[in-house]
N, C-alpha and C positions, 0 to 999 in steps of 0.2 A: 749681771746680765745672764749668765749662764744659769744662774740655781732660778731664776724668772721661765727660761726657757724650759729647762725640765715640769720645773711647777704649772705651768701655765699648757704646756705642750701643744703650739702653735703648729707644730708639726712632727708626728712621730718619730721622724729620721733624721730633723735637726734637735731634737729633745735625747734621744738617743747618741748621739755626736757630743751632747753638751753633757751628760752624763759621764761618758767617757773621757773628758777632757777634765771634769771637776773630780774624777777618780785619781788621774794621772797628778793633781795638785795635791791632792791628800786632802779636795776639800767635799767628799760625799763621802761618809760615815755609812758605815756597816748596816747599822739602825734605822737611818736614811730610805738607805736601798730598801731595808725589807719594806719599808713603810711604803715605796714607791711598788714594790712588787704586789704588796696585797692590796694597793688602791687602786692601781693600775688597769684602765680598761684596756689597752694595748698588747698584744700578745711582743709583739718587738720590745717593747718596752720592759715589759715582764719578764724576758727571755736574756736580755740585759742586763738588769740587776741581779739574775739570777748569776749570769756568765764574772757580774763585777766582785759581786758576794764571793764566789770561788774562790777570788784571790784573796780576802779578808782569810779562808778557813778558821773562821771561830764559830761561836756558838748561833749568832745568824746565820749562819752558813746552814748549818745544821736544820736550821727552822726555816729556813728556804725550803729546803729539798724535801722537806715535809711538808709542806703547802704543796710545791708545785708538782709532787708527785702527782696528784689530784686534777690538777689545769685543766681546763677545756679546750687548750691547744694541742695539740701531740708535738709542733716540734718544744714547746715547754716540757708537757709529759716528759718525754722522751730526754731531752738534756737532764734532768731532775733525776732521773732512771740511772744514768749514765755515773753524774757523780754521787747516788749515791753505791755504786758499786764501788767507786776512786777513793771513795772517803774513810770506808771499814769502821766507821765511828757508830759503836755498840746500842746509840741510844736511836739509831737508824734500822735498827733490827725488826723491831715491831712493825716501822711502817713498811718494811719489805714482806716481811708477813701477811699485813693487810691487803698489799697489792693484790697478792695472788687471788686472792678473793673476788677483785674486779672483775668481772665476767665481761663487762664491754669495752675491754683496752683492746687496744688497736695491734693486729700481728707485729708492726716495727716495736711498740710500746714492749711488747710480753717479749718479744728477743730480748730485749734490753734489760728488761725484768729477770729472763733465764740469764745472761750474761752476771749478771750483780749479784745470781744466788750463790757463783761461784767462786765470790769474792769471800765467801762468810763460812761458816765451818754450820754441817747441821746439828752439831750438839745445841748450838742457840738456837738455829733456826727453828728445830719443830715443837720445843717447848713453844716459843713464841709464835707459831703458827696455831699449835692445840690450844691458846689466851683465843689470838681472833676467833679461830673458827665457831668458837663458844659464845660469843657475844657478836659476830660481825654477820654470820647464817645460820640464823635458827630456823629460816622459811626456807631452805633452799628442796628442793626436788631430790632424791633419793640423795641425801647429805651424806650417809655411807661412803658410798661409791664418790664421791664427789671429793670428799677426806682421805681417803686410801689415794687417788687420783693425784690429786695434787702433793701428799705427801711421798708420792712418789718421783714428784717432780722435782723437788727439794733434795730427795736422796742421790738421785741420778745426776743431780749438778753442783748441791752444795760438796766440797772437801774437792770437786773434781781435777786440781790442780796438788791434791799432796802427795800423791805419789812420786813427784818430780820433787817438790820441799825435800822427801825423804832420802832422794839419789843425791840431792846437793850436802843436805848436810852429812852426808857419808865417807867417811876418810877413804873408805876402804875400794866405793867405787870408781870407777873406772874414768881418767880425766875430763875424755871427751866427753862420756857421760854427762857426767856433771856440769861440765859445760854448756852443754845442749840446754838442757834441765834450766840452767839460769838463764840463758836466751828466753825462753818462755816467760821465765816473770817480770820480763820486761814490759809485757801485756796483761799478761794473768798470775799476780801476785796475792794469795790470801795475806789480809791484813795481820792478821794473827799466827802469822807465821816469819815476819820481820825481825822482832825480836831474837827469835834463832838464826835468822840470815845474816842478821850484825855479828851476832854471836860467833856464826862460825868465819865470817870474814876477820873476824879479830884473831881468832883462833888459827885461822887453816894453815896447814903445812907447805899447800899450794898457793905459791903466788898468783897465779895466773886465776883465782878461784877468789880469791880475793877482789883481783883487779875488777873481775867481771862482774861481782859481787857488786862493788861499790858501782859501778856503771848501771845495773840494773837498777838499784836501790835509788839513784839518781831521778828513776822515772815517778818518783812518788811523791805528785807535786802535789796533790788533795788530801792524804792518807793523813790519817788521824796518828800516825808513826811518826810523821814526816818531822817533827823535831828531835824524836830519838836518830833517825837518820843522819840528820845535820850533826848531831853532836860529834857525831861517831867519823862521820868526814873530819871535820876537826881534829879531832884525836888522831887520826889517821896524820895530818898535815904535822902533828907536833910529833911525832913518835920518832925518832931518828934512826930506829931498825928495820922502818920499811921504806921499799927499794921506790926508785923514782918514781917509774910507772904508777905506783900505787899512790904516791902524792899528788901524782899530777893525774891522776882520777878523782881523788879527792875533792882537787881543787874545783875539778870539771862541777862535783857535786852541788859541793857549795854553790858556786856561781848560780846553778841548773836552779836551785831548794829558794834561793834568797831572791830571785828576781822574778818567781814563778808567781 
């Protein structure tokens, strides 16, 4: 009855309901969705599989957010925008690339778009901006000016969160500091900077840098990290020289990673 209803979509709000209920069974497949996303004349609908995919994070996930980067809805736009700043996964670079090129995305879209450049480091970004801008605007009006412009806009936000990476993974600074510094990537976490965050969570001298470590790392439900993150909770849980707290953050993680 249910996979009828989606197919059939009698009604966009009960097709959307039955979608969510055949996810929650584990009986609509990743492939499924995308299938339902790109045939879908429905923006709800679309915006649904797109939300259902999320939770798959695999390789549809990925080619969602490449489609719907493009949508003719904005709140799709816009969601699409969103994960792919959450996701950090390398093979999303390009299309963040191309975006900027869009000249008629909508002001909430291009935040969204400046939010996600800061997800990414511009050593990739401007290579992969100088590929688009070669083949995406060859016509464009004084394209100079137009390339200096945008690649400035890249420079001014991509990395704009490592100067905090740098205070955290710092033995030498100062607690609160560092403290502070990880409250922020609870929001604004470069993806490519995870790796040293486990690292120095494993490492650190400071419990309390640790604890906050794992709590922040916790929030990276989309992140193409996110099962190096899991592991590392784990090992955290078996490790019998770290103190409570830090286990029962752990466990927080897990929980948080596995049901996300």
């Amino acid at each position: 009855m249910l996979r009828r209803l989606v197919k059939s979509v009698p009604s966009v709000d009960v097709a959307s309901l039955a979608m969510q209920r055949l996810f929650e069974r584990g009986k609509l497949s990743s492939a499924r969705l995308l299938e339902i996303f790109t045939e879908s004349s429905s923006p709800l609908l679309r915006l649904q599989a797109l939300h259902l995919l999320a939770q798959y994070r695999n390789d549809d996930f990925i080619s969602v957010i490449a489609k719907a980067v493009n949508d003719d809805n904005e709140a799709v736009e816009r969601a699409a925008l969103n994960y792919l700043g959450k996701s950090g996964d390398t093979r999303l670079i390009p299309v963040l690339a191309e975006k900027l090129l869009d000249l008629n995305t909508s002001p909430r879209c291009a935040f969204s778009i400046i939010n996600a450049l800061s997800f990414y480091s511009s050593a990739v970004l401007l290579p992969a901006f100088d590929s688009a801008f070669a083949t995406k605007a060859p016509y464009y009006v004084e394209r100079d000016k137009l390339k200096a412009r945008l690649e400035g806009v890249i420079k001014a936000n991509a990395d704009k969160w490592q100067e905090g990476i740098v205070t955290i993974l710092d033995e030498q600074a100062p607690l609160k500091k560092r403290l502070s510094a990880i409250r922020t990537t609870r929001n604004y976490c470069p993806h490519a900077s995870i790796p040293s965050l486990i690292a120095c969570a494993e490492t650190t001298r400071e419990e309390a840098v640790r604890v906050a470590l794992l709590e922040s790392l916790g929030w990276r439900y989309h992140s193409v990290y996110m099962p190096q993150i899991l592991a590392f909770a784990k090992r955290c849980i078996e490790n019998s020289t770290l103190s409570t707290a830090a286990k029962e953050e752990a466990q927080r993680v897990i929980n948080a990673l596995e049901k996300s």
